[in-house]
C-alpha positions in Angstrom: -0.5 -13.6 -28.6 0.8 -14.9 -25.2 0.7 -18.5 -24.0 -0.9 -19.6 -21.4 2.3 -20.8 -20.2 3.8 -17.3 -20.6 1.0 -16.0 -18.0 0.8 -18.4 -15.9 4.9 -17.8 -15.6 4.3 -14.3 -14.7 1.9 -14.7 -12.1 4.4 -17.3 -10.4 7.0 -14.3 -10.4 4.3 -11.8 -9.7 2.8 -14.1 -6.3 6.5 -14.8 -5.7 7.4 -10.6 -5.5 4.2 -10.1 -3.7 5.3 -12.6 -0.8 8.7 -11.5 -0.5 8.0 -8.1 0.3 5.1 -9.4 2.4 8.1 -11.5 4.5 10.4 -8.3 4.5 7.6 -5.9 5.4 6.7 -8.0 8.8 10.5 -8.9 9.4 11.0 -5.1 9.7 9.0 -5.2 13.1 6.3 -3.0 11.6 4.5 -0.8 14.5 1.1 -1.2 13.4 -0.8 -4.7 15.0 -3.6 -6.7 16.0 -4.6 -4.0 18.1 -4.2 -0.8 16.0 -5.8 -3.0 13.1 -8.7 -0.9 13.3 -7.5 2.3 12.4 -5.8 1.2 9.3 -8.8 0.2 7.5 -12.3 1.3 7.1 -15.2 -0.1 8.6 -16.8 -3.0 6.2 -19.2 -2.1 3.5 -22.1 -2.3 5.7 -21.2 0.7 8.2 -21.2 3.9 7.9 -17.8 6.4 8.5 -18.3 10.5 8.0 -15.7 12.0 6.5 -14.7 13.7 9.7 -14.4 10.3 11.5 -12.4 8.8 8.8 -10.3 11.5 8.8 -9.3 11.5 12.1 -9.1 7.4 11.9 -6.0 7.7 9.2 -4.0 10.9 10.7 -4.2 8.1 14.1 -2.9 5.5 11.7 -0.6 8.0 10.1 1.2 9.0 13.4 2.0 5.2 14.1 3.4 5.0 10.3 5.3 7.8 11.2 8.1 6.0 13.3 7.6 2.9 12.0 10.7 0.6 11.1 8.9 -1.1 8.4 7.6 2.0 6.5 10.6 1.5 3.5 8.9 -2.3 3.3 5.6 -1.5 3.9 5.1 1.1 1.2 7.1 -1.0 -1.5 4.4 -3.6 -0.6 1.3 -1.2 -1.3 3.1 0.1 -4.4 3.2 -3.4 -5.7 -0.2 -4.7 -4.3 -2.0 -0.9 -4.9 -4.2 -1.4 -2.2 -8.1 -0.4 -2.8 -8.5 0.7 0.8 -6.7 2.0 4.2 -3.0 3.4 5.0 -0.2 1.9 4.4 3.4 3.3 5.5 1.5 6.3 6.1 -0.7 6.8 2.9 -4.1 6.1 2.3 -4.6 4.0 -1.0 -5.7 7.0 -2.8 -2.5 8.9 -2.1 -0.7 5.3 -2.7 -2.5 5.2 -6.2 -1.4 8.5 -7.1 2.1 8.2 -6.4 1.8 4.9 -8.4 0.5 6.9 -11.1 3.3 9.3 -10.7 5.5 7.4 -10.7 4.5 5.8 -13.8 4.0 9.2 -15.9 6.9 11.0 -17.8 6.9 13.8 -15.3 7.7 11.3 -12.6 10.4 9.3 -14.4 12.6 12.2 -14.3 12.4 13.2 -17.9 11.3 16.6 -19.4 7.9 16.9 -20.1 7.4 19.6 -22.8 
């Protein structure tokens, strides 16, 4: 069983992670701002976004990612938070939540899967 103690240690370190590639994700002058905000996330829970729409919404968001300078420190960020929603260093979460996966599976740890 694991102590309290134990857990709350881990969170520290996990909050403590989670910040420092927050501060090394906006210190890499990412491209995306106050003003592109839109476009990396999806309208809130009480609007409506056709498929078509929201399609065209993340290849916009994607094409900023593209030559961004902080997409290295942006995507280790989403790879660590594994975002529910929007793009991030040019991945929507889904995509973000498969590579996590991915990454995660014997196939992607680069050992032989029989």
């Amino acid at each position: 069983m694991t102590s309290l103690s134990t857990l709350r240690r881990v969170y520290l370190a996990q909050k403590a992670h989670r910040k420092a590639l927050r501060v090394a994700m906006f210190a890499a002058g990412p491209a995306c701002d106050d003003t592109t905000a839109d476009l990396f996330t999806a309208p809130d829970a009480f609007e409506s976004e056709p498929d078509a729409v929201r399609e065209e919404r993340e290849a916009a968001a994607k094409q900023i990612c593209a030559a961004c300078p902080a997409r290295a420190e942006c995507l280790a960020y989403a790879l660590f938070t594994r975002p529910t929603e929007g793009v991030w260093a040019g991945l929507t979460a889904e995509e973000i939540r498969a590579l996590s996966l991915y990454r995660r599976s014997p196939a992607g740890s680069g050992q032989e899967v029989a």
